[in-house]
C-alpha positions as CSV (number, residue, x, y, z in Angstrom):
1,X,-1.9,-15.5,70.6
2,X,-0.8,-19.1,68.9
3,X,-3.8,-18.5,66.6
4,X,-2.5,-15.0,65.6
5,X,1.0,-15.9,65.1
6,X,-0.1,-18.9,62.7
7,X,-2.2,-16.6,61.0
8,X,0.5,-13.9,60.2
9,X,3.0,-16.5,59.5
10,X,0.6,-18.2,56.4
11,X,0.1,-14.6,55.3
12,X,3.8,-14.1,55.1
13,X,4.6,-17.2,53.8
14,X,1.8,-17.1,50.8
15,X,3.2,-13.3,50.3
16,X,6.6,-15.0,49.7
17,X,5.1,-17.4,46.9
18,X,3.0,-14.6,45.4
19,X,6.1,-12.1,45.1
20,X,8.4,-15.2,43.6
21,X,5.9,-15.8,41.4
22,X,5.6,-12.6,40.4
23,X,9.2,-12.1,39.7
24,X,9.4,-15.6,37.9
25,X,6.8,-13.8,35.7
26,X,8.9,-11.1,34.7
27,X,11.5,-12.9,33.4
28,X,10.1,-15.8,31.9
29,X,6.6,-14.6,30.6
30,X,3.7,-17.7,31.0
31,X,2.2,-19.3,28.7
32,X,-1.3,-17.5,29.1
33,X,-0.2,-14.3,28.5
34,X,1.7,-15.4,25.5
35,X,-1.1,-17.2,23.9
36,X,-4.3,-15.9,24.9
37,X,-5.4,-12.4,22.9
38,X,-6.1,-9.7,24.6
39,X,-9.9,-9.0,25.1
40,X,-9.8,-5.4,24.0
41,X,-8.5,-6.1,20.8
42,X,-9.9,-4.5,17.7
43,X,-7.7,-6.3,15.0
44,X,-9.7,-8.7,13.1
45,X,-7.9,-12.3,12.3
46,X,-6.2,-12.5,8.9
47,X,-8.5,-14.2,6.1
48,X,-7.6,-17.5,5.3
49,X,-5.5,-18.1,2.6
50,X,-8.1,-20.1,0.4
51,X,-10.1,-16.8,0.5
52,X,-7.7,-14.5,-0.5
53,X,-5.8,-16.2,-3.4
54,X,-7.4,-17.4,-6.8
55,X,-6.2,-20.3,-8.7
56,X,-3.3,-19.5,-10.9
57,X,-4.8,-19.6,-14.8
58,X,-3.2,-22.2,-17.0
59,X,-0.5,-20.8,-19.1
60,X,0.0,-22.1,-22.6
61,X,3.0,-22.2,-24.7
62,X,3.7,-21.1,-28.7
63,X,3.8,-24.1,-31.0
64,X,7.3,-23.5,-31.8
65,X,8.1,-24.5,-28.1
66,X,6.2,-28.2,-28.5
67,X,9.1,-30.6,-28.4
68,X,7.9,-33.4,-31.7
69,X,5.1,-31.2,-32.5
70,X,4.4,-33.7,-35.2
71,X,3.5,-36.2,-32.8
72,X,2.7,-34.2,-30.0
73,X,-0.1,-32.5,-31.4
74,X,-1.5,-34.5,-33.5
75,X,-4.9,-35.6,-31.9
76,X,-5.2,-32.8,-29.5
77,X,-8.5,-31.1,-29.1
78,X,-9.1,-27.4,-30.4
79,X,-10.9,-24.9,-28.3
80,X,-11.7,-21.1,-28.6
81,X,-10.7,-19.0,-25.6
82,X,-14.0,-19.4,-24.3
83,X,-13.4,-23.0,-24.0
84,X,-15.9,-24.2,-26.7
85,X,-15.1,-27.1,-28.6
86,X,-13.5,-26.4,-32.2
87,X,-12.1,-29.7,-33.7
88,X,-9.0,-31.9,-33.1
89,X,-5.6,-32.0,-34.6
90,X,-5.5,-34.0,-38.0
91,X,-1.6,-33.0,-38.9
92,X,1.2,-30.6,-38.6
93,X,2.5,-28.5,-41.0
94,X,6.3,-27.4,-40.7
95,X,8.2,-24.9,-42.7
96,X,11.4,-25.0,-44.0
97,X,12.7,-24.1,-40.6
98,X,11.1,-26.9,-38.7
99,X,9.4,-24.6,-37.0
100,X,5.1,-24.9,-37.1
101,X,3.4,-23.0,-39.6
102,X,-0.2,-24.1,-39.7
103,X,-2.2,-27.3,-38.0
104,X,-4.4,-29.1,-40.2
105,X,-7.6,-29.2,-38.1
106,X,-10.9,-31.4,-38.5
107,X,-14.0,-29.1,-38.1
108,X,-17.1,-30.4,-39.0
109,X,-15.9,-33.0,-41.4
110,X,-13.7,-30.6,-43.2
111,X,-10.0,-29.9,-42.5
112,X,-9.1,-26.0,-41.9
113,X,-5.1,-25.2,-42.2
114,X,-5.3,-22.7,-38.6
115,X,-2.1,-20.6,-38.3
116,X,0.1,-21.4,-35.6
117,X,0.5,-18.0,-34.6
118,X,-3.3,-17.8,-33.8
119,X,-2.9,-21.2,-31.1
120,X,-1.5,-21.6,-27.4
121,X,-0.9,-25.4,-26.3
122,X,-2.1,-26.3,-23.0
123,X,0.4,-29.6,-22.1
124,X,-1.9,-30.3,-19.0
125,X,-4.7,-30.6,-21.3
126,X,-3.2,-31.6,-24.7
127,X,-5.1,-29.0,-26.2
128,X,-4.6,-26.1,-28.5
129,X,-6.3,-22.8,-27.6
130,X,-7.4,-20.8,-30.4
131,X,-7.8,-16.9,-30.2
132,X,-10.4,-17.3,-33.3
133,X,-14.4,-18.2,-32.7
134,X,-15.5,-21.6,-34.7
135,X,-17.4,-19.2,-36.5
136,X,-14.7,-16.9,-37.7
137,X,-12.7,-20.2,-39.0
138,X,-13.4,-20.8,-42.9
């Protein structure tokens, strides 16, 4: 009878801690069932942000926006939007405006006056970007 009274005592007494724990649960939520996902779940993880985003493309600015495009420009390499190699800066021409007409630009030995309306400079690269083909440049 000792034996049996022990018995129902534990029973009660690991009742108790089940049914505090239980109500500890519900209003302070643990941990694991906070963190860990829920094994029926059909949502698939978001995609990692490297996959999902390209690199920004550079952006070039008008001549007229070079700050000393006399200096600044002069040396900088000349590319065609494909990014084939045209010829580098020799000079600047200004009007009577200060603002940049043409750049003076060595192509195969010879210098070609190129419009500045036709060029985009890229500061990062200190080059000028022009919407013409070496080819179509006379």
């Amino acid at each position: 009878m000792l034996l049996r009274s022990s018995i129902i005592a534990g029973a009660a007494a690991l009742a108790l801690v089940g049914f505090a724990q239980a109500a500890g649960s519900a209003d302070m939520p643990s941990a694991q069932t906070t963190t860990a996902p829920s094994p029926t779940s059909t949502t698939p993880p978001p995609a990692p942000a490297a996959e999902t985003t390209a690199p920004a493309p550079a952006v070039g600015i008008s001549l007229n926006e070079v700050q000393n495009p006399k200096q600044t420009l002069r040396g900088a390499a000349v590319k065609d939007s494909k990014g084939d190699a045209i010829g580098e800066v020799k000079s600047v021409q200004l009007d009577p405006a200060g603002k940049v007409a043409a750049v003076n630009v060595s192509i195969n030995g010879k210098n070609v006056a190129l419009k500045a309306d036709t060029l985009t400079y890229m500061q990062a690269e200190n080059t000028l970007v022009s919407s013409q083909a070496k080819a179509d440049i006379h």
